[in-house]
C-alpha positions in Angstrom: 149.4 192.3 249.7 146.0 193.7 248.1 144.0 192.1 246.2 140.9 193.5 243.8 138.1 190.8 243.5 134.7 191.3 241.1 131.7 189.9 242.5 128.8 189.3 240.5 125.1 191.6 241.6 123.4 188.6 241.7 123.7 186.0 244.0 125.4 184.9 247.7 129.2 184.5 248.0 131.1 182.0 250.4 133.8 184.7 251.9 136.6 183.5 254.1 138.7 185.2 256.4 141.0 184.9 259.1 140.3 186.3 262.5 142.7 183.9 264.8 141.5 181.3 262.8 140.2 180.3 259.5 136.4 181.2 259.8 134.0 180.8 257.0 131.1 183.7 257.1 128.3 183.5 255.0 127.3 187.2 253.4 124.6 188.5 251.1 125.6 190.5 248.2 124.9 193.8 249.5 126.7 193.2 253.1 129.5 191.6 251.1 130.5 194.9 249.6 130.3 197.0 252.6 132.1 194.1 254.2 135.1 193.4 252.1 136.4 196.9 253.0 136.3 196.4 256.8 137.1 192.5 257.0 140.5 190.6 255.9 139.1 188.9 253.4 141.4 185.6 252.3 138.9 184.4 249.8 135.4 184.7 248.1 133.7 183.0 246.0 130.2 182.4 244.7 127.8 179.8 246.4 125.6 177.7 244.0 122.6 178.7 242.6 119.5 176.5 244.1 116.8 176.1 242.1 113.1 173.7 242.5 114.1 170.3 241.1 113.0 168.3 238.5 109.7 165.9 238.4 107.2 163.9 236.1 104.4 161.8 236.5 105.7 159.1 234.6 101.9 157.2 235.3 99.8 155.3 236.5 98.9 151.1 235.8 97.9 147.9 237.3 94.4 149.9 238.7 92.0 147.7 240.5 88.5 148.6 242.4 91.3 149.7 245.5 94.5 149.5 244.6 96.7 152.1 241.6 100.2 151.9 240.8 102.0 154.9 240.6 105.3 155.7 238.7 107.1 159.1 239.3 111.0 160.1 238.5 113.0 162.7 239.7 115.4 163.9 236.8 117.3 166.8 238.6 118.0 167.6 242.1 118.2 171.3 241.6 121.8 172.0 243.1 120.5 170.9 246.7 119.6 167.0 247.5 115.7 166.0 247.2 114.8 164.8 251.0 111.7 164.1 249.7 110.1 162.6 246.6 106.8 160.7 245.9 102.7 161.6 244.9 99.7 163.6 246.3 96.2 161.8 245.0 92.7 162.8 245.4 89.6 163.3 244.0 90.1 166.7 242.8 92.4 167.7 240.1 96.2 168.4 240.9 96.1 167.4 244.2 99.1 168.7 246.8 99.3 169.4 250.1 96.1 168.7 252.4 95.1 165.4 249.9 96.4 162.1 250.8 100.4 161.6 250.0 102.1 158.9 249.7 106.1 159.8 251.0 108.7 157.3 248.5 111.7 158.0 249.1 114.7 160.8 248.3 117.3 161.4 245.7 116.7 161.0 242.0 115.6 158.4 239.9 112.2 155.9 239.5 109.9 155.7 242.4 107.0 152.9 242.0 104.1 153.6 245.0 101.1 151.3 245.3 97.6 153.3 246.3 95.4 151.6 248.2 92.2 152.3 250.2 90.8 153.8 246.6 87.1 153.3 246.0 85.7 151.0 243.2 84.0 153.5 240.3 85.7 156.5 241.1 87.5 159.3 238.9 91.5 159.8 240.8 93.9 162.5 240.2 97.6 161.7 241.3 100.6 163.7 240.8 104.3 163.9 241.6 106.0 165.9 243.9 109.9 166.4 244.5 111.7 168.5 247.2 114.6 169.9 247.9 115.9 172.8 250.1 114.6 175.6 247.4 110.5 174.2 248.2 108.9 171.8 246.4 108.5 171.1 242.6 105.1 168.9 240.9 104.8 166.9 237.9 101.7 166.9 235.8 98.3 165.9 237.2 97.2 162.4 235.6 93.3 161.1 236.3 92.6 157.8 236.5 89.3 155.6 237.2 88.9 152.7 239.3 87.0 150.0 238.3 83.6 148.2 239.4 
């Protein structure tokens, strides 16, 4: 039996397709095409679109001469799962990577760090960062001053 599929220009496709047994084969759209004429296909269909997730600096309180808190949240995942969520900080503005970080945890949701080692008097910049298998999204750079 034959069978006419439409793919889509844009994107990768999941096809499968036996060959002594089920084996799933990964294409990219143009190799699909030239592909699908040569392989028994059984199946295609359209992997997910992956895209940078989702981040804010939700703040920062409770600042003492060494010690900030920091609040971030991760709101979307992006279609892949974040392995890695939490803040850059430094004394430049929108710090990332090559400044201090402080690594908080994965997934989304509210994620509380506590700075410490800061220096009494001085101007901070912190930020969030979220990543996921796409590359890594920030939130919005927030400055805050120690105290004497």
């Amino acid at each position: 039996m034959t069978q006419i599929i439409t793919l889509e220009t844009k994107g990768h496709y999941l096809c499968t397709m036996k060959i002594g047994i089920v084996t799933k084969v990964s294409f990219c759209r143009y190799l699909v095409f030239a592909a699908f004429f040569l392989l028994p296909f059984t199946s295609c269909k359209k992997e997910k679109e992956i895209s940078l997730p989702s981040v804010v600096t939700v703040g920062v309180s409770e600042v003492t001469p060494a010690t900030a808190k920091v609040i971030t949240m991760v709101t979307y995942e992006g279609g892949a799962p974040v392995t890695a969520t939490g803040c850059y900080w430094g004394t430049t503005l929108n710090p990332g990577i090559g400044n201090n970080v402080m690594n908080i945890g994965a997934g989304t949701g509210v994620f509380t760090s506590i700075l410490t080692g800061l220096l009494p008097n001085t101007v901070y910049h912190v930020r969030a960062f979220a990543t996921n298998k796409k590359g890594t999204a920030f939130g919005a750079d927030i400055e805050f001053t120690t105290p004497n």
